[in-house]
N, C-alpha and C positions, 0 to 999 in steps of 0.2 A: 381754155385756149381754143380759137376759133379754127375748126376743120382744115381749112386754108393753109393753116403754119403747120401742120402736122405732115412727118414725112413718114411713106410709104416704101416699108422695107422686105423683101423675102432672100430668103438665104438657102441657098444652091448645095448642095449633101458632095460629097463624093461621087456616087451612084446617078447623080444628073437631076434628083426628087429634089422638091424644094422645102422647106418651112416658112411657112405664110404665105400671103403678105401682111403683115401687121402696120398699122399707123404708131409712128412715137414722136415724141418732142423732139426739137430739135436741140434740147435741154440733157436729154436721156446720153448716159454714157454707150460706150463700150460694153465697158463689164456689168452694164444691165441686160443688152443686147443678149451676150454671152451666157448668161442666168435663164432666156426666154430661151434660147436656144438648146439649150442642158433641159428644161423644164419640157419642152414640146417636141424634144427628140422622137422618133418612129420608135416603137417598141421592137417590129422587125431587122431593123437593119442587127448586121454581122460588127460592125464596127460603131462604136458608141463612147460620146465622154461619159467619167464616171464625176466631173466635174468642170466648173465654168472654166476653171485653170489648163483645161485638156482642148481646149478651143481658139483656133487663131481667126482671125476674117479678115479677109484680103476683100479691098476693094479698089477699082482704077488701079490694080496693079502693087497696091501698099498693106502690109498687112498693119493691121488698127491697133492701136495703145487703146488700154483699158481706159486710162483717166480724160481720155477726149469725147465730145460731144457727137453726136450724130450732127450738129451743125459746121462742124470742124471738119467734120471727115467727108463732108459734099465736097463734089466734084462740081464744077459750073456747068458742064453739060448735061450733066444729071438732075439737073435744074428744069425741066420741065414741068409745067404743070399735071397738074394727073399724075405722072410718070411714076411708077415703082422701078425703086433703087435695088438691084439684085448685089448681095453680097455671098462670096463665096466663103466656104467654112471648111479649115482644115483642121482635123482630128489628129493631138499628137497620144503617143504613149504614154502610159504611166512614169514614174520616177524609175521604176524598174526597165522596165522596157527600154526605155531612152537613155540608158547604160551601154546599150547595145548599137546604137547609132542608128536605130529605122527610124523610122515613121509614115506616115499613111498621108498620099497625096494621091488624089483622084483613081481609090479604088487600088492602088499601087502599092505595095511596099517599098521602101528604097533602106539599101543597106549599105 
């Protein structure tokens, strides 16, 4: 696939850090996205998936279905050339945890 069609993604932490920017297809799902992101997580951070499944990515305000393309999930103004697409990444709890009603949104607990 020729450079040109490949789209440039980094993904925004809680804490404001980012992951990447990475190049992917526009072919490339969701839940490969969500795999790279579990795979290249900071060993420091306090808060961490323990799995792809513990990962949501909001972008342009939507958070993203696993089974959709990175070509799906463009925004037309995001459409710039050059331009890296910033998505943001929220961290839920375990199956246990999320019995409890919290979860983790920008560094926050909410209960």
């Amino acid at each position: 696939m020729p450079d040109e069609d490949l789209v440039e993604l980094k993904f925004r932490l809680y804490d404001g850090t980012d992951i990447g920017p990475f190049r992917y297809s526009p072919a490339s799902t969701v839940a490969m996205l969500k795999e790279r992101i579990v795979a290249e997580w900071p060993k420091d951070k306090k808060i961490a998936p323990k799995a792809a499944n513990d990962v949501k990515l909001i972008n342009a305000g939507k958070i993203l279905e696993n089974g959709k393309t990175v070509g799906q999930c463009r925004i037309p103004f995001g459409e710039l050339p050059k331009s890296v697409i910033t998505m943001h990444v929220v961290v839920q709890p375990s199956l246990a945890k999320a019995k409890t009603g919290s979860f983790y949104l920008a560094g926050i607990v909410w209960v």
